[in-house]
MIVEX-369500 format. One record per residue (C-alpha): residue number from 0; residue in three letters; x, y, z. Coordinates in Angstrom, 3 decimals, decimal comma, padded with zeros to 6 digits. Example, Ala and Ser with C-alpha at 12.3 -4.5 7.8 and 13.67 -1.06 7.14 Angstrom:
<rs>
[0 'ALA' [012,300 -004,500 007,800]]
[1 'SER' [013,670 -001,060 007,140]]
</rs>
This chain:
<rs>
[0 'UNK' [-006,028 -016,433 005,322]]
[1 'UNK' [-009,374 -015,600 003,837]]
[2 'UNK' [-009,877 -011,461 003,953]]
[3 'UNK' [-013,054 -012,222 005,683]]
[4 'UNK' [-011,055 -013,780 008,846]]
[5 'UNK' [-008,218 -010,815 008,183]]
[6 'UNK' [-010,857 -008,575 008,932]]
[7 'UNK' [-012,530 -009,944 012,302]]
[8 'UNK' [-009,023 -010,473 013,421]]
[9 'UNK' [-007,708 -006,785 012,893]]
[10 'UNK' [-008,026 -004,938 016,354]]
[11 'UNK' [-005,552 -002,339 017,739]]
[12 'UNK' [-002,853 -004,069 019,460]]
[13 'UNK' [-001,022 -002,017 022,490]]
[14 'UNK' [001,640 -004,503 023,637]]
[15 'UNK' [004,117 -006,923 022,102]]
[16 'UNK' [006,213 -009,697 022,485]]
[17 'UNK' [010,146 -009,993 021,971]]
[18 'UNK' [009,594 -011,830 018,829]]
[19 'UNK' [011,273 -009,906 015,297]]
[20 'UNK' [009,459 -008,950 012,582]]
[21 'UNK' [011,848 -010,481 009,765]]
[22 'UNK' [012,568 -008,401 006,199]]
[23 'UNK' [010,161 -010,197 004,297]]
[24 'UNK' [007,664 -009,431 006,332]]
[25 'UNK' [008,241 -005,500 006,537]]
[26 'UNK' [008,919 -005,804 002,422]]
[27 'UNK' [004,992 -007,764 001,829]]
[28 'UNK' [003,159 -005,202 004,510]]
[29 'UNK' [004,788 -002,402 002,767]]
[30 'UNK' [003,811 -004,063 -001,151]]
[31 'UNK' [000,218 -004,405 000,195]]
[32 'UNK' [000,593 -000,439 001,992]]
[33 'UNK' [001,492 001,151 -001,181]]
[34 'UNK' [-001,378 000,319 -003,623]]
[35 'UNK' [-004,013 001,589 -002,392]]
[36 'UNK' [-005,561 003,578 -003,943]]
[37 'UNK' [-005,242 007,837 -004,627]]
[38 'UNK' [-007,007 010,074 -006,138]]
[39 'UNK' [-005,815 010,812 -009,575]]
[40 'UNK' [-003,501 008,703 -009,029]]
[41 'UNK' [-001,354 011,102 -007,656]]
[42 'UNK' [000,001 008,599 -004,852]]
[43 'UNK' [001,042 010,978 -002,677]]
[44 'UNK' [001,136 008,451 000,464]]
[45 'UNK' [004,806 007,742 001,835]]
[46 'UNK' [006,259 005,765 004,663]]
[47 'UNK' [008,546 006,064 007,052]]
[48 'UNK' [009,765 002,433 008,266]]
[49 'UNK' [011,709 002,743 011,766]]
[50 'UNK' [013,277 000,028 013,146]]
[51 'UNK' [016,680 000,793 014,920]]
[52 'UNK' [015,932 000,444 018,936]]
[53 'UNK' [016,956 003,996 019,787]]
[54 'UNK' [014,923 005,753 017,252]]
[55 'UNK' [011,868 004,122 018,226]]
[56 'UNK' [012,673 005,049 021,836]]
[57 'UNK' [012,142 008,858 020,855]]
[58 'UNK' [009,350 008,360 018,619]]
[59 'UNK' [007,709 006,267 021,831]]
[60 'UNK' [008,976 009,621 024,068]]
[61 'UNK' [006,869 012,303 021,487]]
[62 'UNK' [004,288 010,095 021,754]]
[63 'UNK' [004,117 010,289 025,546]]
[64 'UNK' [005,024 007,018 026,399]]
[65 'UNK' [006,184 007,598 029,898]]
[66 'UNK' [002,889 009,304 030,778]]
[67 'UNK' [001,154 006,125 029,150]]
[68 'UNK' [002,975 003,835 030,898]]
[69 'UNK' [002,023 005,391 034,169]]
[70 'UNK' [-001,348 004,786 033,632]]
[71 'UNK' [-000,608 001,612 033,976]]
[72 'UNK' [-000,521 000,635 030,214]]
[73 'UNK' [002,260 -001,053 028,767]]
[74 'UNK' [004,944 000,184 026,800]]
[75 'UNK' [003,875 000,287 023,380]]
[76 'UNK' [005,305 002,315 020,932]]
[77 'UNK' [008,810 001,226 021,951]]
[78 'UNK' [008,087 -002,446 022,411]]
[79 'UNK' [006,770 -002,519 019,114]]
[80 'UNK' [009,809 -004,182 016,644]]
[81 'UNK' [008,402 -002,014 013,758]]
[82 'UNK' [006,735 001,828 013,859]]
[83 'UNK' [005,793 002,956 010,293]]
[84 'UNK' [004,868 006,463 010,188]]
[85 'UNK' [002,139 007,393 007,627]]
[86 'UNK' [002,874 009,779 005,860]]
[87 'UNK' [001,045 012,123 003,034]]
[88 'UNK' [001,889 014,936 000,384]]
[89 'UNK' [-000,934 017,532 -000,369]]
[90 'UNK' [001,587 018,864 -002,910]]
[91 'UNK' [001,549 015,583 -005,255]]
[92 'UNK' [-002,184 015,789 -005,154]]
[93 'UNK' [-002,244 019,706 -006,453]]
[94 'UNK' [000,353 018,993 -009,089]]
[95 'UNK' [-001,388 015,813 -010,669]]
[96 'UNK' [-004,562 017,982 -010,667]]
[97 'UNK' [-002,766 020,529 -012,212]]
[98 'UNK' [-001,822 018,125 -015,306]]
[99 'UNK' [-004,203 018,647 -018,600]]
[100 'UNK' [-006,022 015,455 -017,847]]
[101 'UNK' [-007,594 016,726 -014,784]]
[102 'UNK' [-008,173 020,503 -015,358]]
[103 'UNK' [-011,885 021,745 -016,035]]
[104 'UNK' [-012,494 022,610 -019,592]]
[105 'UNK' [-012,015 026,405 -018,895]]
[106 'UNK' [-008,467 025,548 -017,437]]
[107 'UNK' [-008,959 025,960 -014,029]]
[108 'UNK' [-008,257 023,525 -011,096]]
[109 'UNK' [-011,180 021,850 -009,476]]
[110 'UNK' [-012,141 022,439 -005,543]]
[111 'UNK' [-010,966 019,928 -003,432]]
[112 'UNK' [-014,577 019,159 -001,176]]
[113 'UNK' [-012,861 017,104 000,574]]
[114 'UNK' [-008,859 016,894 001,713]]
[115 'UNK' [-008,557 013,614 -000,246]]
[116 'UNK' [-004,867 013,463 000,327]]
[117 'UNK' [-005,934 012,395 004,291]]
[118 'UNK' [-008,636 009,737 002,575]]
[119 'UNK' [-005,969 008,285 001,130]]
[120 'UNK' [-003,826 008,398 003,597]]
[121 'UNK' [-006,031 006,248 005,705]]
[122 'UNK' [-006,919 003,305 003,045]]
[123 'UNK' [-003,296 002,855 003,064]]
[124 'UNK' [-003,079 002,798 006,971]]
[125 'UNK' [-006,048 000,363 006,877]]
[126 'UNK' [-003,804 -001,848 004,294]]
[127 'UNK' [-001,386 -001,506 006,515]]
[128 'UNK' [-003,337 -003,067 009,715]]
[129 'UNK' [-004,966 -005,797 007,432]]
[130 'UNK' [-001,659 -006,530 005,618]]
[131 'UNK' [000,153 -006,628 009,205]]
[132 'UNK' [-002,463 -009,781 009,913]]
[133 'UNK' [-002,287 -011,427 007,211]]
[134 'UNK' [001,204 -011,775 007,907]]
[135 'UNK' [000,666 -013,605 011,178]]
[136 'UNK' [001,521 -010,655 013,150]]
[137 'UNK' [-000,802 -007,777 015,430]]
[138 'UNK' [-000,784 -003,960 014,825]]
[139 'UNK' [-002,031 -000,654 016,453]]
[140 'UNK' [-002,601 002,687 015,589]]
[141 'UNK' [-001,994 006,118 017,036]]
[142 'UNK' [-001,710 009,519 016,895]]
[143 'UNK' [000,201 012,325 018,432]]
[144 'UNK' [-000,374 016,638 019,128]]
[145 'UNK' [000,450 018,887 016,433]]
[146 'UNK' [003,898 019,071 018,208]]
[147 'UNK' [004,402 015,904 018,307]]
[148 'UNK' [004,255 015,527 014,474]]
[149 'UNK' [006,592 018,492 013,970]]
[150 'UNK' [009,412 016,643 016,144]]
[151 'UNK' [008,294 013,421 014,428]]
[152 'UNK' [009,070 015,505 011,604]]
[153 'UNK' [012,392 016,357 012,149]]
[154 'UNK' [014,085 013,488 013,908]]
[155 'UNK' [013,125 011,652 010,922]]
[156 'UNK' [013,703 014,295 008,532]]
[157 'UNK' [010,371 014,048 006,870]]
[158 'UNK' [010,724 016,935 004,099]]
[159 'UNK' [008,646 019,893 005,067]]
[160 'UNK' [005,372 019,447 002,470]]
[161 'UNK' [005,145 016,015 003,595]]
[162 'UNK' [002,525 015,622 007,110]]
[163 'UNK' [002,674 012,428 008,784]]
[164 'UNK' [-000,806 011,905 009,904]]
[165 'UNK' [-000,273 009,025 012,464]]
[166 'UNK' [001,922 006,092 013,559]]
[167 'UNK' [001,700 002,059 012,688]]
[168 'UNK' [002,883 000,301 015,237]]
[169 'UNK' [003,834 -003,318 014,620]]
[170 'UNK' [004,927 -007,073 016,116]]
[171 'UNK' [003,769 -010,115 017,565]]
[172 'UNK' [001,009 -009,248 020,123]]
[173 'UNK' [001,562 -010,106 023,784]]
[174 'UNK' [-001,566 -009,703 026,351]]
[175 'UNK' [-002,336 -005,918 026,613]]
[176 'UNK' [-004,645 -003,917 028,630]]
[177 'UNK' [-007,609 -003,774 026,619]]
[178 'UNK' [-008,887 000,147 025,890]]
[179 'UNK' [-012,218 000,903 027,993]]
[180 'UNK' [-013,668 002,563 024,705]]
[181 'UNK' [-014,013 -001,135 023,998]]
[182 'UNK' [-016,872 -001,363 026,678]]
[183 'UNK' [-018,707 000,641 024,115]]
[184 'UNK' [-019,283 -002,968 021,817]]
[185 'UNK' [-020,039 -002,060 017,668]]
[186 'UNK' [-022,895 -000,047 016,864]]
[187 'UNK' [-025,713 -002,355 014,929]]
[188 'UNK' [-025,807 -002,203 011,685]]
[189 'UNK' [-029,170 -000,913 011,518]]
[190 'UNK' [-027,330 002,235 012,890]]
[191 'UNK' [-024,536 002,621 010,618]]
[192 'UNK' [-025,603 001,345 007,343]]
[193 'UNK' [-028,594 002,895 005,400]]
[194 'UNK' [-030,107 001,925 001,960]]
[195 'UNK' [-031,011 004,384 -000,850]]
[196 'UNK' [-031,016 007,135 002,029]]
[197 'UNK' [-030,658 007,717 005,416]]
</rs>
């Protein structure tokens, strides 16, 4: 599939069919997942690949499901044949930038302007989604409380510098319920894209 039709195709999928995601396919998303890119090259982004039925009950239960699901959404989370919980270490990132090739001249660390570990984080959760369609098969994202992510954190046993920042879900796409942020339609261009300034 050309990347350009990868890319119209991507959308968040909320509901799923019966249909199994096979090995191969969970072995090329995750190849695609892990090389993007990291500053430093400290890749600091992990994965956490759940596919056993009952686990992916209780990560759908931290996520709220039930309260979902009364709203009159599908089950998603728990439907979905493959959760992959995105995962990042700000640790990795201070230690590369501790290495001689990346301190200042005078010795020191540089400032961090920007939590980069997150950026990074996200261009491999946007591989993810892209790699997901490539493969012929639908993805969604989404996110939990700060309480959520701690349990996430221990029923998976996720060691304790390493913050799971959100939650991949995917399958084969069934009809879902469509989000009403979608009502909203893509900002122009014009709006979001400026040329040698704003």
């Amino acid at each position: 599939m050309e990347f350009s039709e990868v890319v119209r195709r991507r959308r968040m999928v909320r509901n799923y069919a019966d249909d199994q995601v096979t090995e191969d396919q969970i072995t090329r998303i995750m190849a695609s997942a892990s090389k993007a890119p990291s500053a430093g090259f400290s890749q600091g982004q992990s994965f956490v690949v759940v596919t056993d039925p009952a686990l992916r009950t209780k990560v759908a239960e931290i996520c709220g499901e039930p309260g979902y699901v009364a709203m009159g959404f599908d089950p998603w989370v728990s439907k979905a044949p493959v959760l992959i919980i995105c995962c990042t270490s700000e640790r990795l990132y201070r230690e590369r930038y501790s290495e001689p090739d990346k301190l200042r001249d005078d010795g020191s660390m540089i400032e961090w302007p920007v939590p980069y570990w997150f950026v990074d984080a996200g261009c491999s959760m946007m591989l993810l989604l892209l790699a997901a369609v490539d493969d012929g098969l639908a993805a969604g994202f989404l996110g939990t409380n700060r309480g959520g992510y701690e349990q996430l954190s221990r029923l998976l046993s996720i060691p304790d510098d390493v913050i799971p920042i959100g939650i991949v879900t995917i399958g084969h796409g069934a009809p879902d319920r469509k989000s009403g942020s979608l009502k909203r339609g893509w900002r122009p261009n014009d709006d979001v894209v400026h040329r040698n300034g704003w």
